[in-house]
C-alpha positions in Angstrom: 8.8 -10.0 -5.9 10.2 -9.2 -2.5 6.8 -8.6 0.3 7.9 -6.5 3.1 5.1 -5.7 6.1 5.9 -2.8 8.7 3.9 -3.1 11.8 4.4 -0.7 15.3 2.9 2.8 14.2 0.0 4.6 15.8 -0.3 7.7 17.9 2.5 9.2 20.2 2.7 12.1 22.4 5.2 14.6 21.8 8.1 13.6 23.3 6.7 9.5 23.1 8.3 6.9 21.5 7.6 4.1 19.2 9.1 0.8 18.0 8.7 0.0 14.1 9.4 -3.0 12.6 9.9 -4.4 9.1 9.8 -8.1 8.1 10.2 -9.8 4.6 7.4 -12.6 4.0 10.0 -14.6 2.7 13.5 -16.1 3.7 15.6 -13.7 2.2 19.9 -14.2 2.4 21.2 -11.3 4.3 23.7 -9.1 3.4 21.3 -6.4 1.6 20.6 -2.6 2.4 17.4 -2.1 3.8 16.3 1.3 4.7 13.2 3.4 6.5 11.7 6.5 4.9 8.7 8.5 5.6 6.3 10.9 3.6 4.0 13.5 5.2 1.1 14.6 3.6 2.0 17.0 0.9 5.7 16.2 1.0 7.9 13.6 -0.7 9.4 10.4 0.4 12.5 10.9 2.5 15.7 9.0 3.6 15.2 8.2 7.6 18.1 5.5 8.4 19.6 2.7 6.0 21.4 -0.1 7.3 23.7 -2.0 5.1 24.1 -5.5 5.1 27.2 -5.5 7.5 25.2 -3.0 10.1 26.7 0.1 9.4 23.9 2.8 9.4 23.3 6.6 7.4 20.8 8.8 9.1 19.1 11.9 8.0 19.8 15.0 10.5 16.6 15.2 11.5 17.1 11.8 12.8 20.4 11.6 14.4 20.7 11.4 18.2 16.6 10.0 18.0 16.2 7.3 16.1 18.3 3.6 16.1 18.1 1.3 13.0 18.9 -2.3 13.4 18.7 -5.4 11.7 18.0 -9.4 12.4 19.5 -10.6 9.5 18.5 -14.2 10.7 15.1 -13.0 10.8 14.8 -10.7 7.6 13.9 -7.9 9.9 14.8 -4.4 10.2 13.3 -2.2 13.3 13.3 1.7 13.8 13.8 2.7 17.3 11.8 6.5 17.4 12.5 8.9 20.4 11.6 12.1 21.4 9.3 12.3 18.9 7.9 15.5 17.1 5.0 16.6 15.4 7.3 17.0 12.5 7.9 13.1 12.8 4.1 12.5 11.8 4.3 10.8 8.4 3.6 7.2 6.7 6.8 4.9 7.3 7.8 2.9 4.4 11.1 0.2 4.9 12.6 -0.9 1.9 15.0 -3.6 1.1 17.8 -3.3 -2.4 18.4 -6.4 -3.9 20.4 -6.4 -6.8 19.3 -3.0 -8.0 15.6 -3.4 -7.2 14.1 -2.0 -4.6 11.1 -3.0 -2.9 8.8 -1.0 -0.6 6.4 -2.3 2.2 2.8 -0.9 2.7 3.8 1.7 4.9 2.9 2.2 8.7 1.2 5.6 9.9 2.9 7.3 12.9 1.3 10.3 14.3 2.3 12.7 16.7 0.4 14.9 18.6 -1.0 15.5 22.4 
């Protein structure tokens, strides 16, 4: 069992940003996707950004040009850079890491946007 914890969400104006960040308990090799999805209430899970384990990064069209995903392999991390944020952004942030054809999902961080 892989434990990932997201920390950095919380309340944002329109147009704010915020810094999320994802860290596995344990020591973990690199060289595994990890990925960031949210859900807002009454919707399902989406696809934000996946990173693979040589850097290269997907993201959905609602988050191109806004949001940077980025990894510390060294450190078993993987942050979410959000800009210009939207009330549409306003969700529960989940990262997940593959390994192996398991995935694993952390608690999830709440980010809100509104004035």
């Amino acid at each position: 069992q892989v434990q990932l914890v997201e920390s950095g969400g919380g309340l944002v104006q329109p147009g704010g940003s915020l810094r999320l960040s994802c860290t596995a308990a344990e020591r973990i090799a690199s060289g595994f996707p990890m990925g960031w999805y949210r859900q807002a209430p009454g919707k399902q899970r989406e696809m934000v950004a996946i990173i693979s384990g040589a850097g290269g990064a997907i993201y959905a069209d609602s988050a191109k040009g806004r949001f940077t995903i980025a990894r510390n392999g060294a450190e078993n991390t993987v942050d979410l850079q959000l800009n210009s944020l939207e009330g549409e952004d306003t969700a529960v942030y989940y990262c997940n890491i593959v390994i192996f054809g398991l995935t694993y999902w952390g608690q999830g961080t709440q980010v809100t946007v509104s004035s």
